[in-house]
VMD Tcl script that draws the C-alpha trace (Angstrom):
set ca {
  {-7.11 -12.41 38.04}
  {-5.52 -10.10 34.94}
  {-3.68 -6.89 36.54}
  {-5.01 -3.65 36.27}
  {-2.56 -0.94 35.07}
  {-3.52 2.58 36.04}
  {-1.45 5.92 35.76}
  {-0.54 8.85 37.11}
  {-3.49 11.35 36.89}
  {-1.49 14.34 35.15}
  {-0.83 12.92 32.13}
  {-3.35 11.35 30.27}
  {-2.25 7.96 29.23}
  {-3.22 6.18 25.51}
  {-3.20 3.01 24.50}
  {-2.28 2.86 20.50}
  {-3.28 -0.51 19.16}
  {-1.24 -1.28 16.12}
  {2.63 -0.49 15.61}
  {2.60 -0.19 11.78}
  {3.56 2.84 10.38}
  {0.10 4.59 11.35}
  {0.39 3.50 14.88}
  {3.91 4.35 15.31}
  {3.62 8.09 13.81}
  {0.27 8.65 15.82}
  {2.15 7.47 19.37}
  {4.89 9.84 18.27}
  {2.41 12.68 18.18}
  {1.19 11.81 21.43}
  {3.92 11.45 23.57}
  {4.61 15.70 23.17}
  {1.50 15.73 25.87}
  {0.39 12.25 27.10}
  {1.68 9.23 28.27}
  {1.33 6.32 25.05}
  {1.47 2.34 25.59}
  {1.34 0.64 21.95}
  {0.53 -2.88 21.88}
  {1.51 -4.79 18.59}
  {-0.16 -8.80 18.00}
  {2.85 -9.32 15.93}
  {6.52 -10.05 17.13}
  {7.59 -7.11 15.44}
  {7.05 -3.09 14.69}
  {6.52 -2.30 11.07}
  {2.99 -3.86 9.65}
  {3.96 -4.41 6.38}
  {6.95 -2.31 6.21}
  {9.15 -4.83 6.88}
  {12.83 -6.28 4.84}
  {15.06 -9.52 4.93}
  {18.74 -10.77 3.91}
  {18.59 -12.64 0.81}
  {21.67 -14.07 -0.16}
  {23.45 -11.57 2.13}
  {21.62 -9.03 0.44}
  {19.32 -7.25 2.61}
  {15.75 -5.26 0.22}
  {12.78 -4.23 1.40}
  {9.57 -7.20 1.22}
  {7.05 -4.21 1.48}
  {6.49 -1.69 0.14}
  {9.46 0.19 -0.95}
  {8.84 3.80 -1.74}
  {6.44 6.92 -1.28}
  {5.14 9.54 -2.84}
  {8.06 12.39 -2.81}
  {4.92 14.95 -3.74}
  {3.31 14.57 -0.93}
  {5.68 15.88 2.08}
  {4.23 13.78 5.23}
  {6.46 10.57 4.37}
  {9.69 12.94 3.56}
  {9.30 14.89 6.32}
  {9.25 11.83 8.50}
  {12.50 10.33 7.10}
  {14.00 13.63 7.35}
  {13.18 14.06 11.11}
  {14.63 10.93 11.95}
  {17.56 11.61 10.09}
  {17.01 9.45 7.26}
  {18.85 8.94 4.29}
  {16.23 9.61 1.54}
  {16.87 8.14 -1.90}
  {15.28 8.47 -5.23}
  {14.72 5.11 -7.85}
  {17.74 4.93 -10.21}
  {15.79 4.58 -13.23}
  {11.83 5.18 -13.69}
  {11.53 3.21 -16.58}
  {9.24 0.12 -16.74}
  {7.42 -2.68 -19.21}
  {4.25 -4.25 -18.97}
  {3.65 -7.13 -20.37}
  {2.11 -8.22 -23.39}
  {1.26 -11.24 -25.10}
  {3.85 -11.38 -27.13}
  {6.43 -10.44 -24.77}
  {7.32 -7.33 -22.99}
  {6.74 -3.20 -23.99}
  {7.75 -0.11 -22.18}
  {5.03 1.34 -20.04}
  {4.05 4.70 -21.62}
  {5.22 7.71 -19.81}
  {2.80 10.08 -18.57}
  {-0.41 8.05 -17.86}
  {-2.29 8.69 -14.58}
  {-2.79 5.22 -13.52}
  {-2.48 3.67 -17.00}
  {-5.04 6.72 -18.70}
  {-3.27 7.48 -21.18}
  {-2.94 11.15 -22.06}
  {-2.11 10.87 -25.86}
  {-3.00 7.90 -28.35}
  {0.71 7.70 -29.71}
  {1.97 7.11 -26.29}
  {-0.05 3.56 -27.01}
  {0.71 2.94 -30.37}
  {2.23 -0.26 -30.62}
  {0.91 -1.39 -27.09}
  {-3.12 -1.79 -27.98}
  {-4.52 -2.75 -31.16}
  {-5.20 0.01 -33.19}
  {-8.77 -0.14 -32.80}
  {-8.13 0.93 -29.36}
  {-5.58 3.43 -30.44}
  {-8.58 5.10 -32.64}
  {-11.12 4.64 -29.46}
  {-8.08 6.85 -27.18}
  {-7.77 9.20 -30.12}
  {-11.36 9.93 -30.54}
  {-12.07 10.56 -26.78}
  {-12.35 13.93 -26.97}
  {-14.98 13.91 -29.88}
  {-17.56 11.96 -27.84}
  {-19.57 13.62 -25.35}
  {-19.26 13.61 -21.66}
  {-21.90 14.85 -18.90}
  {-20.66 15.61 -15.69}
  {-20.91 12.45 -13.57}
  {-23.22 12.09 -10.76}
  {-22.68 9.01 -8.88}
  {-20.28 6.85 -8.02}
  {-18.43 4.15 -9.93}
  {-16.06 2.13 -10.39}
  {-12.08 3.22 -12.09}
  {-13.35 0.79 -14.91}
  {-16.74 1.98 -15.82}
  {-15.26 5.26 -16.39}
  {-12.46 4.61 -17.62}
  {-13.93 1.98 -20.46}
  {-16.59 4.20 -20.88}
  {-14.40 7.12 -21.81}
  {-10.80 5.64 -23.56}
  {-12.36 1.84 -23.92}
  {-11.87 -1.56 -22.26}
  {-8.25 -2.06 -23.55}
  {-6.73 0.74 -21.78}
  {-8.45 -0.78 -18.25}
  {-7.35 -4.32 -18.96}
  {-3.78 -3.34 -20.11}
  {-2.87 -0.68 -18.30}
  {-5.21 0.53 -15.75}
  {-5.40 -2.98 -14.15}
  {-1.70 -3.42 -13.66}
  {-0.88 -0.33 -12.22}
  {-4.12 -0.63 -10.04}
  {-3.03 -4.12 -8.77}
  {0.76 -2.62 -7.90}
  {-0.81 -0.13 -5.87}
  {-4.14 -1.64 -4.03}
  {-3.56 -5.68 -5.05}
  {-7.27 -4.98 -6.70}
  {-9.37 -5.19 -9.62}
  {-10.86 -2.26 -11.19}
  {-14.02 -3.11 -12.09}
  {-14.65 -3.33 -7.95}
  {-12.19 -0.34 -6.77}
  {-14.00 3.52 -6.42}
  {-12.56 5.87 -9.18}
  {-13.36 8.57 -6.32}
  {-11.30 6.92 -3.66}
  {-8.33 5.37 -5.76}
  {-7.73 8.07 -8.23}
  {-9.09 11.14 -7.34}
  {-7.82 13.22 -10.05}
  {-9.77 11.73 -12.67}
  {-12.72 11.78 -10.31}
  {-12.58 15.61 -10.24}
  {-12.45 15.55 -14.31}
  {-15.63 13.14 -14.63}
  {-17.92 15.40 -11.94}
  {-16.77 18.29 -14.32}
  {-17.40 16.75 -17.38}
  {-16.26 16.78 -20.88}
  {-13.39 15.22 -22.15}
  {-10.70 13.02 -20.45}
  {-8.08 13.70 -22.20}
  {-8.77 17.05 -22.79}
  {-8.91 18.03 -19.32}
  {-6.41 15.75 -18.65}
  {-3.83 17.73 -21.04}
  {0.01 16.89 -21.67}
  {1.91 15.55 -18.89}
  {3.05 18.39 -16.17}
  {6.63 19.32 -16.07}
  {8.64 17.14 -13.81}
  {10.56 19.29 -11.26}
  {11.39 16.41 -9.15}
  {11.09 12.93 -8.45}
  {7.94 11.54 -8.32}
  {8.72 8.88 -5.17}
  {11.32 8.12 -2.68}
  {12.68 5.87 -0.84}
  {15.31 5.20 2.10}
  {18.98 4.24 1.96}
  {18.54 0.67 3.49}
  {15.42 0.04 2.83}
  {11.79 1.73 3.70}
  {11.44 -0.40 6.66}
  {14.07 1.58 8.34}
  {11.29 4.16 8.90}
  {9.63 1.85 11.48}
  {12.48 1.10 13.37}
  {13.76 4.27 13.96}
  {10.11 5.36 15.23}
  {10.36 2.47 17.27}
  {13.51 3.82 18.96}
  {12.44 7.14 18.88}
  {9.33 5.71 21.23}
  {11.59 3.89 23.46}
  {13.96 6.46 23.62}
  {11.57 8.97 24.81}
  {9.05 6.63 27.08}
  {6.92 5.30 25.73}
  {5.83 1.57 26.61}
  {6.04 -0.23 23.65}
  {4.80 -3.99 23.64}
  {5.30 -6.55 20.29}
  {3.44 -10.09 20.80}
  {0.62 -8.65 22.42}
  {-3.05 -8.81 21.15}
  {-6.04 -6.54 22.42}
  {-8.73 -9.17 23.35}
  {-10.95 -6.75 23.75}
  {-12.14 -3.06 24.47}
  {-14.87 -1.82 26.70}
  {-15.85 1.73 27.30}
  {-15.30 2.62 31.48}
  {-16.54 6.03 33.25}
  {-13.71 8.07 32.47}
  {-12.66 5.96 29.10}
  {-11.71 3.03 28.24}
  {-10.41 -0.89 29.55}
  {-8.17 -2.95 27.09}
  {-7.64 -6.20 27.66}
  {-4.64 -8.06 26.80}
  {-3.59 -11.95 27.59}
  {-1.01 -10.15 29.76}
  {-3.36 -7.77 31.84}
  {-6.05 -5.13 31.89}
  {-4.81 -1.48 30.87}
  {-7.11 1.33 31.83}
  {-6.73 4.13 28.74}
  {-8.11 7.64 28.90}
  {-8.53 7.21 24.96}
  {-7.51 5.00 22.56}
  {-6.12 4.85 18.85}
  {-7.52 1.98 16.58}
  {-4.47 1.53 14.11}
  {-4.61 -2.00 13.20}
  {-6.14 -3.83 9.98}
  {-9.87 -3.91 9.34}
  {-11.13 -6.64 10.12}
  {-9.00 -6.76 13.58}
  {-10.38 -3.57 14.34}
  {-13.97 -3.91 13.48}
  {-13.61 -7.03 15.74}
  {-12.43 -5.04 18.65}
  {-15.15 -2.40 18.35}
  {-18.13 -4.69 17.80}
  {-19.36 -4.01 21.45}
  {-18.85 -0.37 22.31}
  {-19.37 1.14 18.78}
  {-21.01 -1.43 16.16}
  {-21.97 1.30 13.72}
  {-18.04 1.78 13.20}
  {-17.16 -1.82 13.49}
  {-20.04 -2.40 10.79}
  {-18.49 -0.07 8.16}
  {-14.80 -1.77 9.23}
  {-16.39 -4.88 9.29}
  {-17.55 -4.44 5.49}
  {-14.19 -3.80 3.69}
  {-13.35 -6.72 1.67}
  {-9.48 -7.00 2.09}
  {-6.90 -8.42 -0.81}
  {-3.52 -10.51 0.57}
  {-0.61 -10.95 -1.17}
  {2.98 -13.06 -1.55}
  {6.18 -11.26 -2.34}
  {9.50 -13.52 -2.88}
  {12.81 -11.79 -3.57}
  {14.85 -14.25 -5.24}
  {19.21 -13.71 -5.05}
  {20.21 -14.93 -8.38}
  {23.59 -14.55 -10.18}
  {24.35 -10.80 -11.23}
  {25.19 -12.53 -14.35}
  {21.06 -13.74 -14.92}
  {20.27 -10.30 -15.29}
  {22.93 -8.95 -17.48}
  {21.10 -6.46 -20.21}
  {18.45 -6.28 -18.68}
  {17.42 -1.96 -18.16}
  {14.14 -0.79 -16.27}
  {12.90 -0.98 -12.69}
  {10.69 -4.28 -13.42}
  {7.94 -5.36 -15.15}
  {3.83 -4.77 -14.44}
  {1.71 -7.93 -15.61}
  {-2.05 -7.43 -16.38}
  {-4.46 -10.00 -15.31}
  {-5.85 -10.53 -18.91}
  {-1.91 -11.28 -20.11}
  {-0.98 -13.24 -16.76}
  {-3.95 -15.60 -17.38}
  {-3.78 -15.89 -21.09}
  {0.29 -16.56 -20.87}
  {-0.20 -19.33 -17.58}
  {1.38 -16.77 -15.31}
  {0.67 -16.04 -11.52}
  {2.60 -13.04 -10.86}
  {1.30 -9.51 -10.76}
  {4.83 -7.29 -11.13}
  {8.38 -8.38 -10.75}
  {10.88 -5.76 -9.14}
  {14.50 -5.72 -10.66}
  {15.63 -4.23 -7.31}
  {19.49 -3.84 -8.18}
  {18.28 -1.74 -11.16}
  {15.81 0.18 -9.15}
  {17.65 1.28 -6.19}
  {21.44 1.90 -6.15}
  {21.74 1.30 -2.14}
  {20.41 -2.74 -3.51}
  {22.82 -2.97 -6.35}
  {25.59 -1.64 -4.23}
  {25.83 -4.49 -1.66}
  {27.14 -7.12 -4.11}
  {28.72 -7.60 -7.40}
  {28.07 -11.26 -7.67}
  {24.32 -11.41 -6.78}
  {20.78 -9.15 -7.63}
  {17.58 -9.51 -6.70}
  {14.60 -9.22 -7.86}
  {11.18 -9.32 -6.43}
  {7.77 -11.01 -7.57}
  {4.57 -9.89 -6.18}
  {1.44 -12.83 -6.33}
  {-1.90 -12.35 -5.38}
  {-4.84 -9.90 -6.28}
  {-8.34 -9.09 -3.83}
  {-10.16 -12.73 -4.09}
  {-7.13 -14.82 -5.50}
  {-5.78 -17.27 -2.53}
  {-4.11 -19.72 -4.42}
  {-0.12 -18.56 -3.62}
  {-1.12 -17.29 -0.20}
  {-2.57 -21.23 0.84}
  {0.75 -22.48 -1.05}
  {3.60 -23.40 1.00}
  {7.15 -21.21 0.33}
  {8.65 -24.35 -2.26}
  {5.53 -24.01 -4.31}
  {5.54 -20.18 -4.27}
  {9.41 -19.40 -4.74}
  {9.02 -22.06 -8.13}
  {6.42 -19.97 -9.74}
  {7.69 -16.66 -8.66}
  {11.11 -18.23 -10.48}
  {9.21 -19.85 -13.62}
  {6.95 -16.19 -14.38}
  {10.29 -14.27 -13.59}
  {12.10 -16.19 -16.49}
  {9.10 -16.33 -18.69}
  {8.62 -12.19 -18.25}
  {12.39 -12.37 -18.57}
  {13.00 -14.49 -21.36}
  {15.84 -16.10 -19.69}
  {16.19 -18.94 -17.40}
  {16.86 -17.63 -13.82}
  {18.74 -19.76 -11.08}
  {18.45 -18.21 -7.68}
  {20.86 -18.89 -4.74}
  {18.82 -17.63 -1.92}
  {14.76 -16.88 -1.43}
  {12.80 -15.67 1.37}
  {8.73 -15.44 1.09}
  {6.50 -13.23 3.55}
  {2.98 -13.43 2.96}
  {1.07 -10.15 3.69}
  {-2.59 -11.40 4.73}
  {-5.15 -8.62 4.93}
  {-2.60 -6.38 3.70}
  {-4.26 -3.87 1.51}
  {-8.09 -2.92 2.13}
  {-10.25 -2.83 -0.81}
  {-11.60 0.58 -1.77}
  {-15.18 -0.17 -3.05}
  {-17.48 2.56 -4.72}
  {-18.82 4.04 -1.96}
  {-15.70 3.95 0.10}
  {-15.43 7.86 0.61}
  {-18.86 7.77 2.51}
  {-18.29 4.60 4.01}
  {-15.10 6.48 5.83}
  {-17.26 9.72 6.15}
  {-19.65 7.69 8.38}
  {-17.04 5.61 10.49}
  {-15.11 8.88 11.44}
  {-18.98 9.77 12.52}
  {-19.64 6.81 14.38}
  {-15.76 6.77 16.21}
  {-15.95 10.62 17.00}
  {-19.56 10.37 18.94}
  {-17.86 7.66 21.41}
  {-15.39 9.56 22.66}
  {-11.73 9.32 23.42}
  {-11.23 6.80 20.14}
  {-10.36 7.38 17.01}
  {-8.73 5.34 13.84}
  {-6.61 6.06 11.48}
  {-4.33 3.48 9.00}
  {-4.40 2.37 5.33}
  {-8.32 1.45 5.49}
  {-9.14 5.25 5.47}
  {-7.73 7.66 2.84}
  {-5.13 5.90 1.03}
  {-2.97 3.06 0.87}
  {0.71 4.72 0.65}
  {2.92 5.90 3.78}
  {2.18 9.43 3.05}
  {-2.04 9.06 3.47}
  {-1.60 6.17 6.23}
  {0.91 9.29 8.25}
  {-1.60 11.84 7.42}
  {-4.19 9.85 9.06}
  {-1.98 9.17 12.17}
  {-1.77 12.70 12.77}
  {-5.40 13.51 12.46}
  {-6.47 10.59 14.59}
  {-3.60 11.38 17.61}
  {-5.04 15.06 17.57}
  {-8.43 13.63 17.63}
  {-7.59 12.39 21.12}
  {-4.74 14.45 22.35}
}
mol new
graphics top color blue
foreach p $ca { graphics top sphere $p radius 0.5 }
foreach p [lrange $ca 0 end-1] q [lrange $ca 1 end] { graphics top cylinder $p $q radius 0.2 }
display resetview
């Protein structure tokens, strides 16, 4: 029969299920009043923060940076005495079909603000359609839709496919046509329930008065592992390699299940992927695990190839952003590549012999480098990294991590969708949720939410 682990009646004791970067952060909350157990199905802390040696080389396989305007992610590093760095250039291209272009400066997500900043980029039919925006009308909007529909509707269907769509897929690994202009990119939300024109309310691009992102010296992954030790180092029970079979609601809160044992929890924090999640709650809450259970998830393939320093001599800019009408139209699979030497000094410091550069496969619905095995996927990541390059690349050293159900899918509707799972989670007491299915994909959001869902059950 599975053990029972009880504890001490004067502290309350929580169980956080997931040791990403939510998790992690909303254990650290805890801890100040209650005693925390996290259990993590993978071998290791992180989620999808994670890096790898390449060559000797070590750069980060997820994501890499954060939003340095928002202060939750910076504030982190800086209380765990973090090195924060900012990207060495900011530059970028996207690709075209007849080769590569520099991605116009001060679009929010690919809108354009001016139509010179996309002269030579679209056609100039599209040029005129971005130039006459603000002579066509514009009632407020009032419903929902999709970054596309507005988008096209307002500054045409070039600016979506070549633009909007790359940036979109960097971020969320989606299409826009299916992602919620409310949820993904609030700020032009906000001009289309005003009304009027895009660009006008838009206006020139603010004033920088610093950078836009950051990252960490070493790599963004550090920011897991030093939560991790921080946890350890201050008691709390930390288990990798162990999956929650199961939750059921008891008289004074709840019983979690593990192939290891039975842990009674006074409440518990849902931080792990949706679909794991809606899986767990099925039982005890099925409204919640119905709106979990309905957000479509996208997966995706990075390889970081170490290739001779000398492959990527000339070569300026942080990387390349391919949209999906160019990728298909030129026979490539990959969605960005990542020249991380050029982008991040701590990469380009480690070695003067070897770079590396990363290449990102795989959109929402697209499963074909995901069901590949690593040969397969390291060739094309190498073939589209030439082809984008225009040079033949030999690499010395790969590694391949496959992020499945990494990034959930924010659908129009989404904002409700969340409105009415918080609902749902709230009325069963001593729960709550909080990760990269809620408010935002980035480390900033995902930390926010961490902190609202640990004082939801502190």
């Amino acid at each position: 029969m599975a053990e029972v682990t009880t504890r001490a009646p004067h502290r309350r004791h929580v169980v956080v299920v997931g040791a990403g970067i939510s998790g992690l952060v909303a254990a650290r909350d805890l801890l100040q009043t209650c005693d925390v157990t996290v259990l993590e199905a993978a071998g290791h802390v992180g989620g999808v923060l994670q890096r790898a040696d390449v060559g000797g080389l070590t750069v980060d396989l997820g994501a890499e940076s954060m939003l340095a305007r928002r202060p939750e992610g910076t504030t982190l590093a800086r209380e765990l005495d973090l090195p924060l760095v900012n990207p060495a250039t900011t530059t970028a291209s996207v690709a075209t079909a007849a080769g590569l272009s520099p991605l116009p400066a001060g679009t929010l997500m690919g809108v354009p603000r001016t139509a010179a900043s996309v002269q030579g980029l679209l056609a100039p039919d599209a040029v005129e359609r971005v130039r006459t925006e603000p002579d066509r009308p514009a009632a407020p909007l009032e419903h929902a839709v999709s970054v596309a529909d507005y988008v096209a509707d307002r500054v045409g269907q070039d600016v979506v496919d070549r633009l909007v769509e790359p940036l979109l897929g960097g971020v969320y690994a989606g299409h826009a046509r299916r992602l919620s202009l409310q949820a993904t990119v609030p700020a032009l939300w906000q001009h289309a329930v005003r009304g009027g024109s895009l660009l006008t309310g838009l206006g020139p691009a603010p004033t920088v008065t610093g950078p836009v992102f950051a990252g960490v010296d070493g790599g963004l992954a550090r920011l897991p592992l030093a939560l991790h030790e921080h946890l350890l180092a201050h008691g709390a029970d930390v288990r990798t390699g162990t999956p929650v079979r199961e939750l059921t609601r008891t008289a004074g809160g709840w019983r979690v299940r593990t192939p290891d044992g039975v842990l009674d929890a006074d409440a518990v924090v849902l931080a792990a992927p949706a679909p794991a999640a809606a899986r767990l709650l099925a039982t005890e809450v099925p409204a919640a695990a119905a709106e979990l259970a309905d957000v479509e998830t996208a997966s995706m393939v990075i390889t970081a190839l170490a290739v001779p320093a000398a492959d990527l001599d000339g070569l300026t800019g942080s990387g390349v952003l391919v949209p999906p009408v160019v990728g298909a139209g030129r026979g490539l699979r990959a969605k960005a590549l990542t020249l991380s030497g050029r982008k991040w000094g701590w990469v380009g410091a480690q070695s003067d012999e070897l770079a590396v550069l990363r290449v990102s496969l795989g959109r929402a619905r697209e499963t074909e480098a995901l069901q590949a095995d690593d040969a397969d996927v390291v060739r094309w990541a190498t073939q589209d990294a030439s082809a984008l390059l225009g040079r033949e690349l030999h690499p010395v050293d790969q590694a391949v991590v496959r992020w499945v159900d990494g990034l959930p899918q924010y659908a129009v509707g989404h904002v409700d969708r969340v409105a009415r799972l918080r609902t749902a989670v709230a009325a069963a007491g001593g729960l709550a949720v909080c990760g990269s299915v809620l408010d935002g994909v980035g480390v900033p959001a995902c930390i926010a939410a961490a902190h609202r869902a640990a004082a939801a059950v502190a």
